[in-house]
C-alpha positions in Angstrom: 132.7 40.3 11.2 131.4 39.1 14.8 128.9 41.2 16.4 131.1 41.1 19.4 134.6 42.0 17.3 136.6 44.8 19.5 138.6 47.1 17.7 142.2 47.5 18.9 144.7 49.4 18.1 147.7 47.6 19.7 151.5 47.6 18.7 153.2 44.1 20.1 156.5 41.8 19.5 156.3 38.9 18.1 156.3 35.8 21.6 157.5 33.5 18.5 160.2 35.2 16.4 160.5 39.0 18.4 159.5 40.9 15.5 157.4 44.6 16.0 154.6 44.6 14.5 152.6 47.5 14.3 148.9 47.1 14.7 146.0 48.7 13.0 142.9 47.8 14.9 142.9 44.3 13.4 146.5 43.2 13.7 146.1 39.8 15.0 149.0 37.5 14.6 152.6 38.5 13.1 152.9 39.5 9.3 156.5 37.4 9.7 156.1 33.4 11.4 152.1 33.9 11.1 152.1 33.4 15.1 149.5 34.3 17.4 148.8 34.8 21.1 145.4 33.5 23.1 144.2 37.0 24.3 140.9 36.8 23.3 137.6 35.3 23.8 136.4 37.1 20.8 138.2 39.4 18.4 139.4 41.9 20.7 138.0 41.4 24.4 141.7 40.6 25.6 138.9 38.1 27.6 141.2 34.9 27.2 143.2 34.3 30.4 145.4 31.8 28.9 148.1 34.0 27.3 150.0 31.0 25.5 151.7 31.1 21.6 149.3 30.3 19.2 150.7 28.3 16.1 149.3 28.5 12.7 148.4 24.8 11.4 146.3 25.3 8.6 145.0 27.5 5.7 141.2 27.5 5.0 139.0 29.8 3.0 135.5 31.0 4.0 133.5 32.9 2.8 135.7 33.6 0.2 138.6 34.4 2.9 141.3 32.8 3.1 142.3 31.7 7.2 144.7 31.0 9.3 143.8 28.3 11.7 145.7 29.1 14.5 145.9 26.6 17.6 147.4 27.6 21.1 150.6 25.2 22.4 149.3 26.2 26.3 145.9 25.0 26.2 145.0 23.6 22.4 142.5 26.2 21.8 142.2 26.4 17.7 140.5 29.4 16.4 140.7 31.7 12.6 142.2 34.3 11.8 142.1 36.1 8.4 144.9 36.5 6.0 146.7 39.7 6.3 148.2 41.4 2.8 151.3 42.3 5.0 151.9 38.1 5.8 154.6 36.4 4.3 153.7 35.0 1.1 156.5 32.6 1.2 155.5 31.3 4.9 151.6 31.4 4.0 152.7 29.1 0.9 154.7 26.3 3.6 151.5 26.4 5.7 148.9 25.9 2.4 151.3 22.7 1.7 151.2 21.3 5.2 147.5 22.3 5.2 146.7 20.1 2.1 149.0 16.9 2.9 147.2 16.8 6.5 
């Protein structure tokens, strides 16, 4: 994990689909549409002015992680996130076939 990584503990809805997700410090896209939101700078530092949805393109794996690669419609920042056990496997699975045809 980044030397700079901010825990938060931070409840939000869902900007894509309006689900509540409940956040445990490292909560950082919903479990649901795998969607995001350009907060941060670095894990945490709610740094990022941007503020726009974040779509997940792509599945990678690193370090033995698997990660989302998430890229923001406002700006076209890209950036990782990891895999959460709560995601959807079903959705996760759409995004590993779009990831591999690309």
């Amino acid at each position: 994990m980044s030397q700079k990584f901010i825990k938060r503990v931070e409840d939000f809805e869902c900007g894509q689909c309006g689900t509540f997700v409940r956040g445990d410090g490292y909560t950082n896209h919903c479990p649901h549409c795998l969607h995001s939101q350009h907060v941060d700078i670095y894990p945490g530092d709610r740094a990022a002015q941007c503020g726009g949805l974040m779509m997940p393109t792509a599945l990678d794996r690193r370090h033995g992680a698997e990660r989302i690669i998430h890229r923001c419609l406002q700006c076209g920042h890209t950036g990782p996130n990891r895999v959460s056990p709560t995601d959807d496997l079903a959705v996760l699975a759409v995004l590993l076939l779009q990831s591999e045809y690309e």
